[in-house]
C-alpha positions in Angstrom: 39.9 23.5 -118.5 36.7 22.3 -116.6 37.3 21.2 -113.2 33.5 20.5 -112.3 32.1 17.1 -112.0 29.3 15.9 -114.0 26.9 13.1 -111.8 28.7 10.6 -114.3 32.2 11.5 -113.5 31.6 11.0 -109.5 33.3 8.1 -108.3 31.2 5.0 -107.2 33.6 2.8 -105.4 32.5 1.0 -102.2 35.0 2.9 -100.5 33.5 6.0 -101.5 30.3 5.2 -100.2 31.6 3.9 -97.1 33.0 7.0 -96.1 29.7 9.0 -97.5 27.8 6.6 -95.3 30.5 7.1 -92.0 30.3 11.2 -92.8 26.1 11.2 -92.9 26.1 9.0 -89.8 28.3 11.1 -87.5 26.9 13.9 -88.2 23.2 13.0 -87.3 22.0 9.4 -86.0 25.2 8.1 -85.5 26.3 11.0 -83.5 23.3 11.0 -81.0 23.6 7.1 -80.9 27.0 7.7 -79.3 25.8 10.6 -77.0 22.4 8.2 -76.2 24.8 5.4 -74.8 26.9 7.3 -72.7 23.7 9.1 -71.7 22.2 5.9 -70.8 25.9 5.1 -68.7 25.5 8.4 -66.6 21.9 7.5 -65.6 23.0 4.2 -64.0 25.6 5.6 -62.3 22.9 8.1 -60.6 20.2 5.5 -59.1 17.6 3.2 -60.4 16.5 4.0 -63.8 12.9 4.0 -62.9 13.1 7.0 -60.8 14.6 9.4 -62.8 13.1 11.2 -66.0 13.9 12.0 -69.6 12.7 15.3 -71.1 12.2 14.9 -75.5 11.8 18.2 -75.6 12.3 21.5 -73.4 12.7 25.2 -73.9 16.0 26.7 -75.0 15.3 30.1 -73.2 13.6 31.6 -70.7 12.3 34.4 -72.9 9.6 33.0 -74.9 10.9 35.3 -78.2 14.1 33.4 -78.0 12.7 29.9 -77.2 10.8 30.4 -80.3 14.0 31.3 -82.2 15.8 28.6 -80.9 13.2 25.7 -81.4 12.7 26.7 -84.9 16.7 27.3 -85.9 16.9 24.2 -83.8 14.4 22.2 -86.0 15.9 24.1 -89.6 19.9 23.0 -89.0 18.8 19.2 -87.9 16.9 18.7 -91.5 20.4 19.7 -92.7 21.4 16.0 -92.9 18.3 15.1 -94.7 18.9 17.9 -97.5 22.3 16.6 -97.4 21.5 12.8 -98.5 19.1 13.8 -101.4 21.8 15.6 -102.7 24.1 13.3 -102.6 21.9 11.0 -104.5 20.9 13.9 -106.6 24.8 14.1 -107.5 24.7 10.3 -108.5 22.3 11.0 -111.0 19.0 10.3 -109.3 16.0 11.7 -108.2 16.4 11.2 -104.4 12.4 11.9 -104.3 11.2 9.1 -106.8 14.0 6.6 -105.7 13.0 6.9 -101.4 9.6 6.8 -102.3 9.2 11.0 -100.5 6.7 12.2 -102.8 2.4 12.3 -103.6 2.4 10.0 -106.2 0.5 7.8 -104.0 -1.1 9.8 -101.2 -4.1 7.7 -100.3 -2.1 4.3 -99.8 1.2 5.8 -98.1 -1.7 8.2 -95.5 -3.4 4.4 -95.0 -0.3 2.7 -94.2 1.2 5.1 -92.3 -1.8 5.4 -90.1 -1.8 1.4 -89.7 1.8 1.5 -88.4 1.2 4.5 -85.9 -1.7 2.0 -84.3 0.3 -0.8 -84.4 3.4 0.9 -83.3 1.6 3.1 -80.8 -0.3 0.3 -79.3 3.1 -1.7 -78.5 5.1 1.8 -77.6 2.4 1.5 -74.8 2.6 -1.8 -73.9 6.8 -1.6 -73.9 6.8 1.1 -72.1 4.7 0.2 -69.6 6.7 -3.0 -69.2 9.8 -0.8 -68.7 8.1 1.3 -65.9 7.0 -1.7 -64.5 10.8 -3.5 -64.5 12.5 -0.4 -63.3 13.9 0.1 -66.8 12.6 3.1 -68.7 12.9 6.5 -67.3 9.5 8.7 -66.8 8.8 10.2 -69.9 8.4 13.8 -70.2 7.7 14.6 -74.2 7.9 18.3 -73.9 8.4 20.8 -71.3 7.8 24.5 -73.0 5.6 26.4 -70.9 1.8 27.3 -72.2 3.1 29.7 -75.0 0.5 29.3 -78.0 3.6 29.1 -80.3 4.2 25.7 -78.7 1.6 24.0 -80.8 3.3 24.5 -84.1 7.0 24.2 -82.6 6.2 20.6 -81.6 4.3 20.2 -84.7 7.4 21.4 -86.8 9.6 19.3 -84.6 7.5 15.6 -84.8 8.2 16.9 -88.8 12.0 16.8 -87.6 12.0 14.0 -86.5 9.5 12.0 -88.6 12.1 13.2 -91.9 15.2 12.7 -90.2 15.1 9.3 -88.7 13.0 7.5 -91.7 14.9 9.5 -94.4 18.5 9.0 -93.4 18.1 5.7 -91.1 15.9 3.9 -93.7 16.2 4.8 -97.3 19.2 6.5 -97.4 20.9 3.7 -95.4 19.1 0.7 -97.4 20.5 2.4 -100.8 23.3 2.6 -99.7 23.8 -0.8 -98.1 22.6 -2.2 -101.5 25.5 -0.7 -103.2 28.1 -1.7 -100.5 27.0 -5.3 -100.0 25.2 -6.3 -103.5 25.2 -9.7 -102.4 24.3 -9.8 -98.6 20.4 -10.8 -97.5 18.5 -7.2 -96.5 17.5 -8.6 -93.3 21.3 -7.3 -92.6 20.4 -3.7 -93.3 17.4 -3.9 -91.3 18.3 -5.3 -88.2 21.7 -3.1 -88.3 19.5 0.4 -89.0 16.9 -1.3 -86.0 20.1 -1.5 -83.6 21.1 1.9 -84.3 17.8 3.3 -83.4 17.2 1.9 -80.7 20.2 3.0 -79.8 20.0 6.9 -80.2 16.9 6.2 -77.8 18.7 4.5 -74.9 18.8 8.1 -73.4 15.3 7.0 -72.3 16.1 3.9 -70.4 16.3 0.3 -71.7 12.8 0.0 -72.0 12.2 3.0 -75.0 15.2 1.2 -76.7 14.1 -2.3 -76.9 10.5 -0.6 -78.4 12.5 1.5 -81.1 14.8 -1.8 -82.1 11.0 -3.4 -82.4 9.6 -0.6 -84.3 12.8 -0.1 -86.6 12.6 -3.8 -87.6 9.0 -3.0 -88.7 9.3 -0.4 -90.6 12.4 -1.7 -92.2 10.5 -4.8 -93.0 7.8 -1.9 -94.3 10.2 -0.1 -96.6 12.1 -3.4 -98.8 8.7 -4.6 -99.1 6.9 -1.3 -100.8 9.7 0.7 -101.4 8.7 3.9 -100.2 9.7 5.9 -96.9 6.7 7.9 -97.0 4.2 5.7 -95.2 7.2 5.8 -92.5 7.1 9.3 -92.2 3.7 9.5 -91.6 3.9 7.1 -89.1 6.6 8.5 -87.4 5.1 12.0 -87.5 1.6 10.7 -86.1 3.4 8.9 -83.4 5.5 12.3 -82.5 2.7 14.9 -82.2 0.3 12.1 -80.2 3.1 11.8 -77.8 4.1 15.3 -77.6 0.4 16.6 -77.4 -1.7 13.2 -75.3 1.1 11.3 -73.8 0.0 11.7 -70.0 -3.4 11.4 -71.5 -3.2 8.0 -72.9 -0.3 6.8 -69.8 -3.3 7.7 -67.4 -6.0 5.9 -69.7 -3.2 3.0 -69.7 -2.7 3.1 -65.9 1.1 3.7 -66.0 2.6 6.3 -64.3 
């Protein structure tokens, strides 16, 4: 006798997408949401906020062989939670591509809206941040502290991907879908302002200051995605916004007058 589940025999209760949705989040935004708030607890406890500083990204080992290792197993096992939600939807049935909008079936529009939301969502990351320097609120941001290694460049390139796939993948169309199939009949300004809270959340690690910009920018974007429909625009975006900050952010701080 067959024991294996067609995509038709799954079961599709609320409940079972409840827990899907409690498992997913725990073990990626949700977990680093909890470790970002009691983050953001130990810094207050240690002295104004605007005098310390938050590293995004530093070397795993001294020995530039192994930090290379590291950053790049590093990068391979947190993409885990992204391969696990199109599979997921893949066992459901669906193509998890075609239904989050993640492929090339319209690369000219999704590379000229994503480039519009990295200006728009760079310009106010500067402004917000510089508020939050000026308030005592946000930490000094240090994007990435890894030495002058050449194999830094595509690390931090292969890392803004991370992140860029992750957040916008999981946080946004995963979490709309499955928000639609939990609460049919509640208004999806629900889903987006819950998925907002959560990411600025997992960004409180930075102060107060990066949080209130990444609530800002996650009600944007999830504005962005129920009105086209497609996460990839997001990823760009995100991406953009990543390897500017990881590769010009004293730059454009210094430009900016904000220290």
């Amino acid at each position: 006798m067959r024991s294996s589940a067609s995509p038709e025999m799954l079961p599709r209760t609320r409940r079972f997408y409840a827990w899907e949705v409690a498992v997913v989040l725990a073990l990626s935004l949700g977990r680093s949401a909890v470790y970002s708030v009691l983050a953001l607890a130990e810094r207050l406890t240690q002295g104004a906020l605007g005098e310390q500083q938050a590293t995004l990204h530093s070397s795993a080992s001294p020995l530039p062989v192994f930090d290379v290792i590291y950053q790049v197993l590093d990068n391979v096992f947190a993409l885990m939670p992204v391969v696990l939600v199109l599979y997921l939807v893949f066992l459901h049935g669906e193509n998890p591509f075609r239904r989050f909008g993640l492929d090339l079936r319209r690369p000219v529009a999704d590379l000229l809206l994503g480039a519009g939301l990295f200006v728009l969502i760079g310009a106010g990351t500067v402004v917000v941040y510089g508020l939050g320097r000026s308030a005592g609120l946000t930490a000094e941001l240090v994007p990435a502290d890894l030495g002058e290694g050449w194999w830094n460049v595509p690390v931090l390139v292969l890392t803004a991907a991370r992140h860029a796939l992750l957040e916008e993948v999981v946080l946004i169309a995963y979490l709309f879908d499955r928000f639609r199939r939990l609460f049919p009949q509640q208004p999806v300004w629900v889903v987006i302002i819950a998925a907002a809270v959560l990411r600025g959340c997992y960004h409180l690690y930075q102060g107060i200051g990066p949080g209130i910009g990444n609530l800002l920018m996650g009600l944007v974007f999830g504005w962005v995605y129920h009105r086209y429909g497609r996460v990839m625009p997001l990823v760009v975006a995100h991406f953009l916004l990543d390897v500017v900050a990881f590769f010009a952010f004293p730059l454009i701080m210094a430009a900016a007058g904000i220290s």
